[in-house]
C-alpha positions as CSV (number, residue, x, y, z in Angstrom):
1,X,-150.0,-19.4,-59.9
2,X,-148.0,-16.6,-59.2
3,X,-151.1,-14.7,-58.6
4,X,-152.4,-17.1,-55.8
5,X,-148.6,-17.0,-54.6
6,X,-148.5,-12.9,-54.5
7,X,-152.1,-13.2,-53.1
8,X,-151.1,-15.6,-49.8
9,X,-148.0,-13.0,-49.5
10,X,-150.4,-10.4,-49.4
11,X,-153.0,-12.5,-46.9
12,X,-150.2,-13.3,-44.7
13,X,-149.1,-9.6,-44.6
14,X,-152.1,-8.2,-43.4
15,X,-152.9,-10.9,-41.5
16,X,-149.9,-10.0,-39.6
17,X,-150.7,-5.9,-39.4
18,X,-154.0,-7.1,-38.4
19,X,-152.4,-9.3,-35.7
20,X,-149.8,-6.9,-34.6
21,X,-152.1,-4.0,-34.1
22,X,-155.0,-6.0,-32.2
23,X,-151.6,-7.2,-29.6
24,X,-150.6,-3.6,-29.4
25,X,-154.3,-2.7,-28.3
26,X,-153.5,-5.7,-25.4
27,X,-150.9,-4.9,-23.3
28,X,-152.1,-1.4,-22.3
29,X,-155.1,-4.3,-21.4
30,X,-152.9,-6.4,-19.6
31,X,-151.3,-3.0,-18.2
32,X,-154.0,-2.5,-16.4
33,X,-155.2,-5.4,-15.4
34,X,-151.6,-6.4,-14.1
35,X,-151.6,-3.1,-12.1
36,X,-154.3,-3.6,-10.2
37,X,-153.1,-7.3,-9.6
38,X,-149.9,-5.7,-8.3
39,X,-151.9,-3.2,-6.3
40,X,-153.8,-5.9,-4.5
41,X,-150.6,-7.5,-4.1
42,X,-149.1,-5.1,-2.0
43,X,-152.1,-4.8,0.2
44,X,-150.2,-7.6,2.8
45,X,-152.1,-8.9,5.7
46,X,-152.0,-8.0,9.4
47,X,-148.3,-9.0,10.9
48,X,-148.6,-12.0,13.6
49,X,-146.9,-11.2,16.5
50,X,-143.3,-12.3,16.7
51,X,-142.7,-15.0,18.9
52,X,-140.1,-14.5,21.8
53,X,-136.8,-16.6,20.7
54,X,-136.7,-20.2,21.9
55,X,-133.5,-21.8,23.4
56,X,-131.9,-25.3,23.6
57,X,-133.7,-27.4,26.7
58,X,-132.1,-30.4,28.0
59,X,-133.2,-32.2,30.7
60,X,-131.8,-35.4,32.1
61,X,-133.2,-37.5,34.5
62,X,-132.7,-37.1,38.3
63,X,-135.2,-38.7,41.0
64,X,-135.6,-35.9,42.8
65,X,-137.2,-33.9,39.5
66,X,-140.2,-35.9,40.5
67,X,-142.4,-33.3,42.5
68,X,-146.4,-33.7,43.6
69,X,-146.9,-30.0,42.5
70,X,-148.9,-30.3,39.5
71,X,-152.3,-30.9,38.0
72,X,-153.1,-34.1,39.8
73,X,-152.6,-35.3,43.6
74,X,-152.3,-39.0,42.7
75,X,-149.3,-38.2,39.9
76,X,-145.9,-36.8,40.5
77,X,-144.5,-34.6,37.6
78,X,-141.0,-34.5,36.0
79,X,-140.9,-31.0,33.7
80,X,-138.7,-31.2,31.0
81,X,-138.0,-27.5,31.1
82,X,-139.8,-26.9,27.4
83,X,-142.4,-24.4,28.7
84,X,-139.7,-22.1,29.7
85,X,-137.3,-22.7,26.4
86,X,-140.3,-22.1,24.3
87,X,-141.7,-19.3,26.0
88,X,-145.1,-20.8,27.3
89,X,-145.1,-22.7,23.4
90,X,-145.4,-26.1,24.5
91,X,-145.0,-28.1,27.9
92,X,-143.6,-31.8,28.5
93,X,-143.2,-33.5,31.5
94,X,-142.8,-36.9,32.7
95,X,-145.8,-38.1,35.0
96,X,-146.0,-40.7,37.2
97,X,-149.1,-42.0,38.5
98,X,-149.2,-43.1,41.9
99,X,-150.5,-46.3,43.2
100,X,-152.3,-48.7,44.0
101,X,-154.9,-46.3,41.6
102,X,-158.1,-45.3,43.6
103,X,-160.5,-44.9,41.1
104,X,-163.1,-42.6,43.7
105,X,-159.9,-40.5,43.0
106,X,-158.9,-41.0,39.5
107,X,-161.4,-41.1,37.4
108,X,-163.7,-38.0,36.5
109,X,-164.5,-36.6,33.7
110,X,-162.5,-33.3,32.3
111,X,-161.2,-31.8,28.9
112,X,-158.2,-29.9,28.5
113,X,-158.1,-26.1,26.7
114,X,-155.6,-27.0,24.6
115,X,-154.3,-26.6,20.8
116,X,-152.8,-30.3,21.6
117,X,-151.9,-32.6,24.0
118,X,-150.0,-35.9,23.1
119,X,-149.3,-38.9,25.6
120,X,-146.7,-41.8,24.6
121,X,-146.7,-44.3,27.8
122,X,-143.1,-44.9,29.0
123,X,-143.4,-47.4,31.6
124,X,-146.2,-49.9,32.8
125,X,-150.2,-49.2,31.5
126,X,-153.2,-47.2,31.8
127,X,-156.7,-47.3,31.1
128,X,-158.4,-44.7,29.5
129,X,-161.8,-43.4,28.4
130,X,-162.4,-40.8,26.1
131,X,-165.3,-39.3,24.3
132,X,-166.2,-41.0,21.3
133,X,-163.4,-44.1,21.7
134,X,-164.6,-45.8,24.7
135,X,-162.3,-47.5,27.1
136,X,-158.9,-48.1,25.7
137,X,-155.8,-50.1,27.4
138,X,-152.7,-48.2,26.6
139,X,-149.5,-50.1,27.5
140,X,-145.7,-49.7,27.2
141,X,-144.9,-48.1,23.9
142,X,-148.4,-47.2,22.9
143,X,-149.0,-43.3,22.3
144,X,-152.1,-41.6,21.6
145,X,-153.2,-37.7,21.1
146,X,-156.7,-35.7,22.8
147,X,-158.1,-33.3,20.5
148,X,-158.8,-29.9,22.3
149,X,-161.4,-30.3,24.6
150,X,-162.5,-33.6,24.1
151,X,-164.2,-35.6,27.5
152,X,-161.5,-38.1,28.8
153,X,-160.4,-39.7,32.2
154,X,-158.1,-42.2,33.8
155,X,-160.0,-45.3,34.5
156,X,-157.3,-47.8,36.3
157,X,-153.0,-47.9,35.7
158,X,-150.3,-50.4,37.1
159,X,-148.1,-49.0,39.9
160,X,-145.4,-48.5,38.2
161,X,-147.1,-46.0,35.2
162,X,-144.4,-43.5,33.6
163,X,-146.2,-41.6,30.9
164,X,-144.6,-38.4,28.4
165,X,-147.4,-35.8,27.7
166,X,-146.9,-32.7,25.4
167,X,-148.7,-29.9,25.4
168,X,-149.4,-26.5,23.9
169,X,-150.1,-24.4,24.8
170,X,-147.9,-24.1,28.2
171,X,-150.8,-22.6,30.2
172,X,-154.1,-24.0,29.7
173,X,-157.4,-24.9,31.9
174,X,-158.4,-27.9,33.0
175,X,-162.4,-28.0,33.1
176,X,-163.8,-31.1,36.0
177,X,-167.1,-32.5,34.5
178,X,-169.7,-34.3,36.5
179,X,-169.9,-37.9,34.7
């Protein structure tokens, strides 16, 4: 028995030389291949433009905000002052629609060239079409968002309409289809 004994000693010793010289091979391996992770690594990707600092907007609500010098000659627009905060980021504004709604007027067919436009109705309701969801009612409290360029238009609204829209970008164009 103590030969099998002194035999394992002997097994596990060179078992373990064996081992130890096959992980010294390995890192000069692992060297490498960890250098030429690192060296990708530091290869770092083409710098974004910084964007100009935004500051605090606060807007609070004064009737005479209302002006008819926006997109649409039947709406009167309330901006929220976010365009110029964020630098031509984002817009917001309050719009009212005017009434009674003249749908000869109202309703053609456009898309927006926009990253994102978001509408949450304030006040009243509005009927809407839109590519690919038909005609939808949207009353007080209902909200909905327009994918970049998809087909929409006002179909009808009640007089009293007060709808929040967000966009971004701040600047975009506004492309009149023929229905």
């Amino acid at each position: 028995m103590a030969k099998k004994a002194n035999k394992k000693t002997k097994s596990r010793s060179a078992a373990q030389t064996a081992a130890k010289k096959r992980s010294a091979a390995k890192p000069a391996a692992r060297s490498s291949a960890r250098k030429a992770v690192k060296s990708k690594a530091r290869t770092t990707p083409p710098k974004k433009p910084a964007r100009p600092k935004q500051r605090v907007a606060i807007s609070h609500h004064h009737e005479e905000d209302f002006r008819a010098d926006g997109l649409r000659t039947y709406a009167k627009y309330r901006d929220l002052g976010i365009a110029a905060a964020s630098n031509g980021l984002a817009q917001a504004h309050v719009i009212r629609l005017q009434g009674p709604c003249n749908p000869a007027e109202v309703s053609k067919l456009h898309f927006h060239d926009v990253e994102f436009q978001m509408v949450y109705v304030l006040k009243g309701w509005v009927k809407t079409y839109m590519d690919g969801e038909g005609e939808t009612l949207m009353k007080q409290g209902s909200a909905w968002t327009q994918p970049p360029k998809i087909k929409h238009m006002i179909l009808d609204y009640s007089d009293d309409v007060e709808l929040l829209e967000v966009i971004l970008p701040a600047e975009f164009k506004t492309v009149e289809l023929k229905a």
